[in-house]
N, CA, C and O atoms as CSV, one atom per row, in Angstrom:
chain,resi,resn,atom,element,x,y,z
A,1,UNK,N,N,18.646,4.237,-8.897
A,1,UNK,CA,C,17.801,4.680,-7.820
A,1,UNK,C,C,16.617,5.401,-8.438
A,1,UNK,O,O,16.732,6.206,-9.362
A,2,UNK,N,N,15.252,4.988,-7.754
A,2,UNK,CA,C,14.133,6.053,-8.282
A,2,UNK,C,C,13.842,6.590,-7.292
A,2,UNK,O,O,13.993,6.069,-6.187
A,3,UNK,N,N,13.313,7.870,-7.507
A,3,UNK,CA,C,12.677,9.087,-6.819
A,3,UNK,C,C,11.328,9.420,-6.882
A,3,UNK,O,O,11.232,9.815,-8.044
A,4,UNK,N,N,10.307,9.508,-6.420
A,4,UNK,CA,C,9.187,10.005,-6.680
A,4,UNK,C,C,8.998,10.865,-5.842
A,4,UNK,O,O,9.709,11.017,-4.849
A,5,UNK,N,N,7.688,11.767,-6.226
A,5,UNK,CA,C,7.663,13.052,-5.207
A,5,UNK,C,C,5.779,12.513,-5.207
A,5,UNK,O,O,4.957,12.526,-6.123
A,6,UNK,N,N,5.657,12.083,-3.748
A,6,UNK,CA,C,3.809,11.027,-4.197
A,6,UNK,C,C,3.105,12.212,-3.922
A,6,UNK,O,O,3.473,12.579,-2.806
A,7,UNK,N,N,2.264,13.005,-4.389
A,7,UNK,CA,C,1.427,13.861,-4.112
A,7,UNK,C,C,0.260,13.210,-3.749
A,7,UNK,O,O,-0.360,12.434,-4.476
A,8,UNK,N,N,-0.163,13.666,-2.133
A,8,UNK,CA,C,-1.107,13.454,-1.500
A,8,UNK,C,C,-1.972,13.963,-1.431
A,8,UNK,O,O,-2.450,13.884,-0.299
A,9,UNK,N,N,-2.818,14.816,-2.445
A,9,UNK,CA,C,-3.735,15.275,-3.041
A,9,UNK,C,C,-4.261,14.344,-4.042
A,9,UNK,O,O,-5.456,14.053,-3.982
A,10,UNK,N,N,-3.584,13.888,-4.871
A,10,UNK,CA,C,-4.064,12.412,-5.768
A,10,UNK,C,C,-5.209,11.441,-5.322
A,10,UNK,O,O,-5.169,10.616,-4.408
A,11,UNK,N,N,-6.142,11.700,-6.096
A,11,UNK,CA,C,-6.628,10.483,-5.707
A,11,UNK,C,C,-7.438,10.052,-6.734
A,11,UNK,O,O,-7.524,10.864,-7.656
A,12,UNK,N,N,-8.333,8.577,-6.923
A,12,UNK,CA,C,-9.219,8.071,-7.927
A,12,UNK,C,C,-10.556,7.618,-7.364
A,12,UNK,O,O,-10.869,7.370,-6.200
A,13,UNK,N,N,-11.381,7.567,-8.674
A,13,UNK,CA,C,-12.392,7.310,-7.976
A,13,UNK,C,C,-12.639,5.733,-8.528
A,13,UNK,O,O,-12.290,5.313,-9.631
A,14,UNK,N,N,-13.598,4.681,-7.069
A,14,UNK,CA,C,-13.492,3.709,-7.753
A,14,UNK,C,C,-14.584,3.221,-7.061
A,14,UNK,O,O,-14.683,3.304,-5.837
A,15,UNK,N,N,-15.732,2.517,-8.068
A,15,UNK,CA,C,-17.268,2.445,-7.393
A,15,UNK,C,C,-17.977,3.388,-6.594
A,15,UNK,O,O,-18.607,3.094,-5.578
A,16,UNK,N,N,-17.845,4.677,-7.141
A,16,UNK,CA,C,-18.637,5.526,-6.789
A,16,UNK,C,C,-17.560,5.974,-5.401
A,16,UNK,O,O,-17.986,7.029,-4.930
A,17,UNK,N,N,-16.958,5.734,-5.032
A,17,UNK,CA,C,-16.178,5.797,-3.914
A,17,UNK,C,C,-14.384,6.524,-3.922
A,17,UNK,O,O,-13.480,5.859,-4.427
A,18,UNK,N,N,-14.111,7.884,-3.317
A,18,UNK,CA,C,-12.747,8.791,-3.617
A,18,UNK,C,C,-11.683,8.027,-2.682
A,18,UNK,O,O,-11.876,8.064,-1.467
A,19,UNK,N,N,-10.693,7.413,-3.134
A,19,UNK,CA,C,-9.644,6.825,-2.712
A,19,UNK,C,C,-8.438,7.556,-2.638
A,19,UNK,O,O,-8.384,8.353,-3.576
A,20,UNK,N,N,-7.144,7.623,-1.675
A,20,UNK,CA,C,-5.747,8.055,-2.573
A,20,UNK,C,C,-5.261,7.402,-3.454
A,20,UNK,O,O,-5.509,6.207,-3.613
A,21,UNK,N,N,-4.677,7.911,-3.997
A,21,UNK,CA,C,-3.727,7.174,-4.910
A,21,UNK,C,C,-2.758,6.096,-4.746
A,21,UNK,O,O,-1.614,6.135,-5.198
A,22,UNK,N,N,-3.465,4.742,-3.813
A,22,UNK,CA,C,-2.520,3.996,-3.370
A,22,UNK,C,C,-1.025,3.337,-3.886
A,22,UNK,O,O,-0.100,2.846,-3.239
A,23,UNK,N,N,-1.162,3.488,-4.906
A,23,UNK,CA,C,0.018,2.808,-5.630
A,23,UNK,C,C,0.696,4.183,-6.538
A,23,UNK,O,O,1.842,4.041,-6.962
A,24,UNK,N,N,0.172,5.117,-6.736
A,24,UNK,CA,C,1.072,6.130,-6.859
A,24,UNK,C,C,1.102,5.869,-8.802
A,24,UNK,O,O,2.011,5.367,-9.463
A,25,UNK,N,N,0.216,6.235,-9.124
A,25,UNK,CA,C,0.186,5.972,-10.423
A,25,UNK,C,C,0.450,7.608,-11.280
A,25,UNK,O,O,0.961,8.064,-12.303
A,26,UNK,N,N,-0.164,7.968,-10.262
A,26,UNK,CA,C,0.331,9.690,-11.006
A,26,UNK,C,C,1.134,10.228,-10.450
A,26,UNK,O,O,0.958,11.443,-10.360
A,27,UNK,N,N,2.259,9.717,-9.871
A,27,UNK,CA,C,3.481,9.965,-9.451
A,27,UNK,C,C,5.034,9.788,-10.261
A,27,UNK,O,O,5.786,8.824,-10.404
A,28,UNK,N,N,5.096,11.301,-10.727
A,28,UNK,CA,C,6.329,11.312,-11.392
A,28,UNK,C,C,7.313,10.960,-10.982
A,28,UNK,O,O,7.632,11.332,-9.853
A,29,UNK,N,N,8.425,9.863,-11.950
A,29,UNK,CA,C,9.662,9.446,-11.090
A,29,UNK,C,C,10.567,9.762,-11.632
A,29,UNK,O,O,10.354,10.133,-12.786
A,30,UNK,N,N,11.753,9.790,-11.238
A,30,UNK,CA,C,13.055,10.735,-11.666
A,30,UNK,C,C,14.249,9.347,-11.499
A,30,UNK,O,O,14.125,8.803,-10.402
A,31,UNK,N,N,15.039,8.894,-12.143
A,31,UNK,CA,C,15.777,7.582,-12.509
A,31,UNK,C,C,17.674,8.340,-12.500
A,31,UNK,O,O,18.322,9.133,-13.184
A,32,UNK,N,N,17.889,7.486,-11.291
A,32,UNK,CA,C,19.307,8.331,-11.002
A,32,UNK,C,C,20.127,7.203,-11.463
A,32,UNK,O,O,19.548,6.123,-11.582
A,33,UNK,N,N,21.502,7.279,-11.770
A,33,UNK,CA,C,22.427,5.825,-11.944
A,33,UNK,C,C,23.461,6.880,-11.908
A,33,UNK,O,O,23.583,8.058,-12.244
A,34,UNK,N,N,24.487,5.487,-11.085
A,34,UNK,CA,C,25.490,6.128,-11.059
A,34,UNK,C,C,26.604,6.096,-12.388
A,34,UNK,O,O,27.410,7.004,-12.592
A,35,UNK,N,N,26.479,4.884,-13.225
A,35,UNK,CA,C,26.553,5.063,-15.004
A,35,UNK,C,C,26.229,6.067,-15.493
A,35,UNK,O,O,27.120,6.339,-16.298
A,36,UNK,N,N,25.386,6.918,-15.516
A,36,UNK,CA,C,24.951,8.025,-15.894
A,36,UNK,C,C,26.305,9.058,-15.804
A,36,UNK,O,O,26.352,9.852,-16.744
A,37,UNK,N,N,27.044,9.131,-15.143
A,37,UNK,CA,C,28.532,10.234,-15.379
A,37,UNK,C,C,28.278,10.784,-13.757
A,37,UNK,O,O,27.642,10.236,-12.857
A,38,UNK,N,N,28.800,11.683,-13.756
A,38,UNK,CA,C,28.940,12.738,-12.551
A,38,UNK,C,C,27.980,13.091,-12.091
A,38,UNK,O,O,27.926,13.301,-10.879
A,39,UNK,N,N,26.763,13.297,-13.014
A,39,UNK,CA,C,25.424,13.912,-12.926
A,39,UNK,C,C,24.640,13.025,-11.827
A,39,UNK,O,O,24.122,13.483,-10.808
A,40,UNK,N,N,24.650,11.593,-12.246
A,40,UNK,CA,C,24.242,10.683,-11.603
A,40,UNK,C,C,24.714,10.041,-10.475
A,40,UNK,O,O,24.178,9.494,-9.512
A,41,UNK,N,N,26.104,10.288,-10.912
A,41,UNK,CA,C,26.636,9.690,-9.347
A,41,UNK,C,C,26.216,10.782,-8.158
A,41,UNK,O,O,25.671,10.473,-7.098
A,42,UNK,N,N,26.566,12.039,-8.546
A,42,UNK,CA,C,26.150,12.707,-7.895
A,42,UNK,C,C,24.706,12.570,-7.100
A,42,UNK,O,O,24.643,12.575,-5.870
A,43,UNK,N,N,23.871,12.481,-7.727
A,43,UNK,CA,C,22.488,12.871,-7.438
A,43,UNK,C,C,22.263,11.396,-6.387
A,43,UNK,O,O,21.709,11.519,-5.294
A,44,UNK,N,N,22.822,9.893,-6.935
A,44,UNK,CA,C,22.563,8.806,-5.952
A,44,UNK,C,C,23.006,8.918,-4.619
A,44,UNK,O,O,22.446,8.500,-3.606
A,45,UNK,N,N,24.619,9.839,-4.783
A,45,UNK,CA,C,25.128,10.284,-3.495
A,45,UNK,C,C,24.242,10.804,-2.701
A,45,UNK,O,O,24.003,10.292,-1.607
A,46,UNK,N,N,23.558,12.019,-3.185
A,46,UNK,CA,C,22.704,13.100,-2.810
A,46,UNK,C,C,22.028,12.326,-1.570
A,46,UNK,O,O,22.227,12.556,-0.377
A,47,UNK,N,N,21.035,11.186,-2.230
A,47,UNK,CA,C,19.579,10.730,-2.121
A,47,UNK,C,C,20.378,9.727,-0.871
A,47,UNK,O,O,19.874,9.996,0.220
A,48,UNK,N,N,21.147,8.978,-0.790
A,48,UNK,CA,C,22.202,8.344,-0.024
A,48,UNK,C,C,21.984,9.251,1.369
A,48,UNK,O,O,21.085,9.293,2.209
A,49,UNK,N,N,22.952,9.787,1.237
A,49,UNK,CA,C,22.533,10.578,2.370
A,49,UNK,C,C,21.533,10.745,3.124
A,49,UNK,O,O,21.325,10.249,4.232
A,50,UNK,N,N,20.563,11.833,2.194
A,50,UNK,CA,C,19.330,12.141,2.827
A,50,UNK,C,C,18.926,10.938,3.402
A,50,UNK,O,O,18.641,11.054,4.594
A,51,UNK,N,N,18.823,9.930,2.981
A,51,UNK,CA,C,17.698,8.402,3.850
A,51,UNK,C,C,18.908,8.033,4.532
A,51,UNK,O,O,18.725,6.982,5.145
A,52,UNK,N,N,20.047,8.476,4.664
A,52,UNK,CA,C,20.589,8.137,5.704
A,52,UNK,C,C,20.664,8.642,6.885
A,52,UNK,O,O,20.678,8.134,8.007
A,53,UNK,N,N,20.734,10.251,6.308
A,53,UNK,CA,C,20.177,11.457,7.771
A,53,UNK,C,C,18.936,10.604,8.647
A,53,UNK,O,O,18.745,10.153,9.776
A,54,UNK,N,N,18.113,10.733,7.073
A,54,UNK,CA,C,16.461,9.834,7.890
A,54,UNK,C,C,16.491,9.336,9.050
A,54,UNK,O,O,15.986,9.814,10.066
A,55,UNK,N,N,17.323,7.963,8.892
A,55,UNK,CA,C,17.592,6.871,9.762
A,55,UNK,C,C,17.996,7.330,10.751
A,55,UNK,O,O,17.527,7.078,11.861
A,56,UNK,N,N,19.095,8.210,10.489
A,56,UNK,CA,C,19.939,8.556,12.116
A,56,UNK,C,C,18.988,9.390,12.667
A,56,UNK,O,O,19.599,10.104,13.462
A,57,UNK,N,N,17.706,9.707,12.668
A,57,UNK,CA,C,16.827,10.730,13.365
A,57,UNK,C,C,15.920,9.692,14.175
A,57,UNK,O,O,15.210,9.954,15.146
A,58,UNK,N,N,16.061,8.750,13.704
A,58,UNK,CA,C,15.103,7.735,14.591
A,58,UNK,C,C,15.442,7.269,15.634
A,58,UNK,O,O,16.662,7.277,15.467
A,59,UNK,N,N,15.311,6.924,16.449
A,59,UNK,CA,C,15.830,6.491,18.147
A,59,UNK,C,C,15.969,4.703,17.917
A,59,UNK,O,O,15.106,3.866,17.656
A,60,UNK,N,N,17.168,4.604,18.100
A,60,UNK,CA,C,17.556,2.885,18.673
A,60,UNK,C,C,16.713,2.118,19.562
A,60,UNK,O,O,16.671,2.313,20.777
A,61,UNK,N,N,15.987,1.171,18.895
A,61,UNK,CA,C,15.065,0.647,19.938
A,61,UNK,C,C,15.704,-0.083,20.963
A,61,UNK,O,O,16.775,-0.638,20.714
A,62,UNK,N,N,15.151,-0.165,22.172
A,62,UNK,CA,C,15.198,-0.665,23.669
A,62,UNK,C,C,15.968,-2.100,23.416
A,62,UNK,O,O,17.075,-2.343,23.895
A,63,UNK,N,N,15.296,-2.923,22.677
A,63,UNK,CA,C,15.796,-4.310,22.613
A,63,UNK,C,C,17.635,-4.374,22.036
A,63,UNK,O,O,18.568,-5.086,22.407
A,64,UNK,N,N,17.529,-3.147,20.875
A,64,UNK,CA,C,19.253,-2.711,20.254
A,64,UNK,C,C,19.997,-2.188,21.268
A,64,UNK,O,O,21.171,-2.524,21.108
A,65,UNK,N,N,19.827,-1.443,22.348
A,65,UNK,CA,C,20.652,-0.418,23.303
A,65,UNK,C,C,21.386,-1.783,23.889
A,65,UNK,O,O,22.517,-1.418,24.210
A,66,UNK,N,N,21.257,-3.012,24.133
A,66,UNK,CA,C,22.204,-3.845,25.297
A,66,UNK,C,C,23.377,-4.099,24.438
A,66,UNK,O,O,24.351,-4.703,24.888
């Protein structure tokens, strides 16, 4: 699993012109595995979750409820 934290302050300049950082090039990433031992399993668990909380915060669309 990768992690990045995209800072939205980033940005480049390109033809005279200030862009964000669309692709996230100065965005540090953090590399979880669950091979990695305890440390890692742990941390994929972690991240598991959280985007799973995510999801359950979103409302079931109209067409899913029948």
């Amino acid at each position: 699993m990768m992690h990045g934290r995209y800072d939205l302050s980033a940005t480049l300049w390109w033809r005279g012109e200030r862009y964000y950082d669309p692709k996230g090039y100065q965005t540090e990433l953090s590399v979880w595995s669950r091979r990695e031992g305890p440390d890692g399993a742990e941390g994929v668990a972690m991240w598991i979750k959280h985007f799973d909380d995510l999801w359950k915060l979103g409302s079931t669309p109209q067409w899913r409820r029948q």
